[in-house]
C-alpha positions as CSV (number, residue, x, y, z in Angstrom):
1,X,93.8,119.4,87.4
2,X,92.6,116.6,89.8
3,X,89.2,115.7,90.1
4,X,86.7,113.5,91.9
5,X,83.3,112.4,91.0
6,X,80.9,110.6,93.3
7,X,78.2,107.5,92.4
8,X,76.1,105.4,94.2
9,X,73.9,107.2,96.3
10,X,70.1,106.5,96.4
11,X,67.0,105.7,98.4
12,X,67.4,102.4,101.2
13,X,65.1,101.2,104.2
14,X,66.6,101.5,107.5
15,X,69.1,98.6,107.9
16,X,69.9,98.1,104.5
17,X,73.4,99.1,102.6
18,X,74.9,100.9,100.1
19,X,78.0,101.3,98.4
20,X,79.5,104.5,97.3
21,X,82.2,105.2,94.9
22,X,84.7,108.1,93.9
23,X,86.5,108.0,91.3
24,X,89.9,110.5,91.0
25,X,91.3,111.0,88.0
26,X,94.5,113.9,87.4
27,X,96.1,112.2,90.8
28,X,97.6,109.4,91.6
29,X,95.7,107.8,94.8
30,X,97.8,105.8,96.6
31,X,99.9,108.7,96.9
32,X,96.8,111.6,98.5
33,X,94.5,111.1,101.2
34,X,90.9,110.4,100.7
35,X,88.0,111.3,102.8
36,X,84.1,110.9,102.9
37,X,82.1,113.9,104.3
38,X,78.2,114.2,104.5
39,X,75.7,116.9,105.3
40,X,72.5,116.7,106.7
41,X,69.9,119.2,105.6
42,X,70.6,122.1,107.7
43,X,73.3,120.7,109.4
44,X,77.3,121.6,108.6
45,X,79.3,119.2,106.8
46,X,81.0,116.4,109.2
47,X,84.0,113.8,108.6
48,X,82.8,110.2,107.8
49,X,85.6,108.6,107.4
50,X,89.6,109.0,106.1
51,X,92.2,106.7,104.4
52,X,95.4,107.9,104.2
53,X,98.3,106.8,102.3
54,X,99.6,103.4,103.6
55,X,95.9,102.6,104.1
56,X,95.2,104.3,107.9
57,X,92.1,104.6,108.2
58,X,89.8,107.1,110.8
59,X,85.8,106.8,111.6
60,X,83.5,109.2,113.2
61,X,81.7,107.9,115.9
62,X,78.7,107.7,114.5
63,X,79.3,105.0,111.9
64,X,81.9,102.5,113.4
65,X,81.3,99.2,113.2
66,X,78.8,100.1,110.1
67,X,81.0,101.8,107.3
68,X,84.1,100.6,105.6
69,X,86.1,102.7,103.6
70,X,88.6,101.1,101.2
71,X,90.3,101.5,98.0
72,X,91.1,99.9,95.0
73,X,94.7,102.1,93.8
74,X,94.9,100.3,90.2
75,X,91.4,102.1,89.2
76,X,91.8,104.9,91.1
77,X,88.6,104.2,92.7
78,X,87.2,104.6,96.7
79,X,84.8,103.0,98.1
80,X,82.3,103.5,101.3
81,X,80.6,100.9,102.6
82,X,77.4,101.5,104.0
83,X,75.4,99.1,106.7
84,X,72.9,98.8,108.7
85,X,71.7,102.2,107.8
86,X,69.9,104.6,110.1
87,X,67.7,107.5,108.9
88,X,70.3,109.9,110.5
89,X,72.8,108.4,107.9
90,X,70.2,110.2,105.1
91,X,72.2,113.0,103.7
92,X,75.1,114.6,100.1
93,X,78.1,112.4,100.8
94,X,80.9,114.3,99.3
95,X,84.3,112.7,98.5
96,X,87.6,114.9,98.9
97,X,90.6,114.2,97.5
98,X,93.6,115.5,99.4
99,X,97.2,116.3,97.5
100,X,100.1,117.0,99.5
101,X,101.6,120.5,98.2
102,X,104.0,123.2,100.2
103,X,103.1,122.4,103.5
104,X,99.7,121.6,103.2
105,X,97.4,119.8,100.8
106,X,95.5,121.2,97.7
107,X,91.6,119.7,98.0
108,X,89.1,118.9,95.2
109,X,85.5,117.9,96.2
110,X,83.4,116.2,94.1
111,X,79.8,117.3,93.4
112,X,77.9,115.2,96.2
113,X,75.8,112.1,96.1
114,X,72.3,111.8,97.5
115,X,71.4,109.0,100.2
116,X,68.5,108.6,101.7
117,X,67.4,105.9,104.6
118,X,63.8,105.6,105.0
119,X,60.9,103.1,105.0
């Protein structure tokens, strides 16, 4: 059973950074895609960013040029980079881990991480 937990998250000033991590463990990631997600309070959860096997990597819109996802395979780990935060970045980031299975993929989500941009 694969599973992913989230770390990092906390309180920032606009235009500050963060890093968050997620840690899989039950999968081997260089082989599954990996994706950041948050959700604004009353809002639906949105993409943030992907990175796929062979290291593609997507953004939304909304954070381009500000967040970098990356990943180190040997610990299993991935990362998002977090600058020059707004108070619209405030929000749970989730990390889902993606496993290709059949003809689709078999998802785990990990509990959520709190951040929060404010002055």
């Amino acid at each position: 059973q694969a599973q992913v937990v989230e770390s990092g998250g906390g309180l920032v000033q606009p235009g500050g950074s963060l890093r968050l991590s997620c840690a899989a463990s039950g999968s081997t990631l260089s082989r599954n895609h990996m994706a950041w997600y948050r959700q604004a309070p009353g809002k639906e959860r949105e993409l943030v960013a992907v990175i796929k096997t062979g290291g593609i990597t997507t953004y939304a819109d909304s954070v381009k040029g500000r967040f970098t996802i990356s990943r180190d395979n040997a610990k299993n780990t991935v990362f998002l980079q977090m600058n020059s935060l707004k108070p619209e970045d405030t929000g749970v980031y989730y990390c889902k881990l993606s496993i290709p299975y059949m003809a689709g993929y078999l998802e785990y989500w990990g509990q959520g991480t709190q951040v929060t941009v404010a002055s």
